[in-house]
N, C-alpha and C positions, 0 to 999 in steps of 0.2 A: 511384465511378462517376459521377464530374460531369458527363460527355456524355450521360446518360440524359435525354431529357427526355419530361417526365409531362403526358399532356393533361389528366388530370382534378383543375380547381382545388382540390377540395377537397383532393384529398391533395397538392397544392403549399403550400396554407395549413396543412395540420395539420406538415409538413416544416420548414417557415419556424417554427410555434409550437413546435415540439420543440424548434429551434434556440435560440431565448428562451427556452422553459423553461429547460435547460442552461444557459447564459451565467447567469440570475436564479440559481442555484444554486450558483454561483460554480465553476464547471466550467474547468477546461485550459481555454484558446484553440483547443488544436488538439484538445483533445476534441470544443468545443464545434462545431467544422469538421468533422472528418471522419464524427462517428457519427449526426449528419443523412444524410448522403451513402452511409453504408452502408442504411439506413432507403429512400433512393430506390430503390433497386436492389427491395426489397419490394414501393413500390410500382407499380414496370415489372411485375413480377411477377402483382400482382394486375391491373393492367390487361391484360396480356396472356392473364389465366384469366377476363375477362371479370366482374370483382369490382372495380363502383365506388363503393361503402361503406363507410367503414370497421367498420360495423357487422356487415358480412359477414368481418370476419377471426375467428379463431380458432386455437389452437394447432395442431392439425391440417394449417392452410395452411402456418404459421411454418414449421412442420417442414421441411413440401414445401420450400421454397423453399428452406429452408437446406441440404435436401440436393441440390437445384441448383446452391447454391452450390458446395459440396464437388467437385461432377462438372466444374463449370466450370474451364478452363485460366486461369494468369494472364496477365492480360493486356498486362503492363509486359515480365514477362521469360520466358513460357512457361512451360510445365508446372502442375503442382497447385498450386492454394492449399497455403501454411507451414502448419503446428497454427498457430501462432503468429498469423497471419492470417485464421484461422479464428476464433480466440478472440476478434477482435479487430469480428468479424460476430456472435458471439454476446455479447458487451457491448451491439453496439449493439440487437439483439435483446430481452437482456433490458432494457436500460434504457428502451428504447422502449415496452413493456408496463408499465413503472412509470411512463412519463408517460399512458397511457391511462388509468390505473386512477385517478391525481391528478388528473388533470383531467379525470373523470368521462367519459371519450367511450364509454368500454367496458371494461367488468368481464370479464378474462379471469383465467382460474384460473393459477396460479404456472407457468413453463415447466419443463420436465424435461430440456430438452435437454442433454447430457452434454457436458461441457471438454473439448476436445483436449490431449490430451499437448505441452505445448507443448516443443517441439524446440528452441526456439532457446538454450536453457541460459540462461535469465534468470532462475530459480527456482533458488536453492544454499541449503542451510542449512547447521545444522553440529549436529555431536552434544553433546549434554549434559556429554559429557566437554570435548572442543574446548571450548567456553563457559567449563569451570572450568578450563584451561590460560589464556584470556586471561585470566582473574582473578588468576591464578597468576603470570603474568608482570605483571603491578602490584607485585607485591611482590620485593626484594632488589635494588634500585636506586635503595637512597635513602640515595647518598654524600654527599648534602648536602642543606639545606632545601628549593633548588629545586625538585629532584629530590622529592623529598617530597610538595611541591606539587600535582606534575603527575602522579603516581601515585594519587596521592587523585581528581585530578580526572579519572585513566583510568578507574578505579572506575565514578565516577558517569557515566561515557558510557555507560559498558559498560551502567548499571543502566539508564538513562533508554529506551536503545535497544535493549536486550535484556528488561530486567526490566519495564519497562512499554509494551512494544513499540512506541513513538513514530516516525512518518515522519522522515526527516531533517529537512525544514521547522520539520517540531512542535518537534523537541528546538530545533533551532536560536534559535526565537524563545521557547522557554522562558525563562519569568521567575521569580523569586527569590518571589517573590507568589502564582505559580502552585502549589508546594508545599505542602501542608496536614499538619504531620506529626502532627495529633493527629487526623486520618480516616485518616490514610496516601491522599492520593488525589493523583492528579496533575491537575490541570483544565486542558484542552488545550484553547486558546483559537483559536490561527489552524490547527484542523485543513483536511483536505482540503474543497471545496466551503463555504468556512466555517463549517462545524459542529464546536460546541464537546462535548465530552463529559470524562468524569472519568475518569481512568484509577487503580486499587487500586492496592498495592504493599506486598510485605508486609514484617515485620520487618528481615531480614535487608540489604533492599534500604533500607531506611529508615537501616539503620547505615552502609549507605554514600553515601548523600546525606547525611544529617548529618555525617559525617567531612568532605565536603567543603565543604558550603556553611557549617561554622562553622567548620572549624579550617584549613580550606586557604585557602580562598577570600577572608577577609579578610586572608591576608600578600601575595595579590598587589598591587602595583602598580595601581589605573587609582581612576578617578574614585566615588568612593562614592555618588554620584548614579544610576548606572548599577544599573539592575534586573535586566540578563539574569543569566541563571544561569551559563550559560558563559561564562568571562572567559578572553579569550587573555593572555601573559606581556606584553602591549604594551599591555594595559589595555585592551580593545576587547571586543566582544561577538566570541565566539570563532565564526568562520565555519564551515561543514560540510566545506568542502575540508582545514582542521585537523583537525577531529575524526577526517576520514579516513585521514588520515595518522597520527594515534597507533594507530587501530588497527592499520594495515602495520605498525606497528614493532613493538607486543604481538604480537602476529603472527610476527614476528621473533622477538621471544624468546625463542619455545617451542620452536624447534627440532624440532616434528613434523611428519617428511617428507609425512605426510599432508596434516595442517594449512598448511601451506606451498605447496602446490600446487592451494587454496582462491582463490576472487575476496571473501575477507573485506570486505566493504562493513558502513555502518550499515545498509543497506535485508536484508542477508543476516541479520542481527540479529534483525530485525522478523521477516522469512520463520522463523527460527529458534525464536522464543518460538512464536509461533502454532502451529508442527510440536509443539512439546514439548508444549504443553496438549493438543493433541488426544492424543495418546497416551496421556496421563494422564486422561485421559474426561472433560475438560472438554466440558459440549454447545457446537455449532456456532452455536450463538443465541449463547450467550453470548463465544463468543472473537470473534463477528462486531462486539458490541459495542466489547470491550475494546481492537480495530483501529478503531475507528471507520470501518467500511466501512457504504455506503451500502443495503448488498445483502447476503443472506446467498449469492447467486453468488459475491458475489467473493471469501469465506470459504472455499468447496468447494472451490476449487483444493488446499489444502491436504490435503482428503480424500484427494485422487488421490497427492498426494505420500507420505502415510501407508501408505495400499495400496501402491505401488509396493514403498515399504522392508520391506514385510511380506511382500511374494514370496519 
């Protein structure tokens, strides 16, 4: 809502400071652009219910507004607000109450507001079995060392981005250094917002990072100077557009009609471990950690997804 415009300065200055906050945080560009701009719309809102404070807000208004939101048509192409669109009002919602809370303007108790079922199908996982068909398909295509190679080195994608639930960025700028195989931990260094965190890993996944980064990974080809972890056959640090492509092709090999009619991605990977921990009763604190989300909201999706497959 950029044509909204707000008489009351102070909540133009607290707008503009949200905006800085985010960017210092090291936030998306277009994060840092749009979810100011959802935040305006609040506060037309509150200027409109005659609330020039921000001292005067509270959950209770949030609500209001949000379900204003909801009633209001869109305005680009008609009709309702997406789920998807809505989720995207309640990000800036909830993250706007974690800049009030950090920068002291006002202590509001945690939101409760509930995730829309996002419709746009950009949440896919996969089953527990599906996961050990691609692992499965690493193996009995190794007609030659190459070959050898790069199955060792599907392994460890599959582990890095399934088994330690790493964004594609993360794994991508993974380094050889970043490994610790006598904690088992993974220290993600250029996470999202650059926050670094440690990611666990346990035995099983540890045999298949060691198979790769000692036995595979020194027969390829490149510059022994070079620290990343993932090494493409052209001696380069292996870009995410490759990684994605081994997966289509593991993918391929399984030959399950199911499986095959999947949008298999490395971020479907991540969606994936997250589902499976929670079913296994891992608590929400902690899988919120081991994603390195900013927010245990952006964890709860996952909730919804759990219940869905339990109807």
């Amino acid at each position: 809502m950029k044509k909204l415009i707000l008489k009351n300065e102070s909540y133009q200055y607290i707008e503009k400071s949200f905006r800085e906050w985010l960017d210092i945080l090291g936030y998306a560009p277009s994060t840092v652009y749009n979810l100011p701009n959802h935040i305006r719309e609040l506060f037309y809102y509150l200027e409109q219910n005659n609330i020039d404070h921000i001292t005067q807000l509270d959950n209770q208004i949030i609500k209001e507004h949000y379900e204003q939101i909801k009633l209001r048509g869109n305005q680009k192409q008609g009709g309702a607000l997406s789920n998807g669109s809505l989720n995207k009002h309640l990000q800036a919602l909830y993250k706007f109450t974690d800049y009030l809370r950090q920068s002291g303007k006002i202590i509001l108790p945690k939101l409760t507001i509930e995730w829309e079922n996002d419709d746009t199908g950009e949440i896919e996982t996969l089953t527990p079995e599906e996961i050990q068909q691609l692992y499965k398909a690493t193996y009995g295509y190794n007609e030659n060392t190459k070959l050898e190679l790069i199955n060792a080195r599907d392994r460890a994608i599959l582990t890095i981005y399934y088994g330690c639930g790493l964004r594609r960025n993360e794994g991508y700028h993974l380094d050889v250094s970043d490994i610790d195989f006598d904690r088992r931990i993974v220290h993600v260094r250029k996470g999202k917002a650059n926050k670094e965190r440690f990611v666990p890993f346990n035995k099983t996944n540890s045999k298949y990072l060691q198979e790769y980064l000692y036995d595979s990974r020194p027969q390829m080809t490149f510059d022994k100077r070079i620290n990343a972890f993932f090494i493409s056959m052209k001696g380069k640090r292996m870009n995410t557009r490759s990684m994605a492509l081994r997966l289509k092709i593991l993918q391929q090999r399984t030959h399950d009609i199911y499986l095959q009619d999947k949008n298999v991605r490395l971020h479907v990977l991540r969606h994936s471990i997250a589902t499976h921990l929670l079913q296994n009763g891992m608590p929400l604190e902690k899988i919120s950690r081991f994603l390195g989300h900013n927010s245990l909201e952006s964890t709860q999706v996952y909730t919804h997804l759990v219940n869905q497959e339990e109807l």
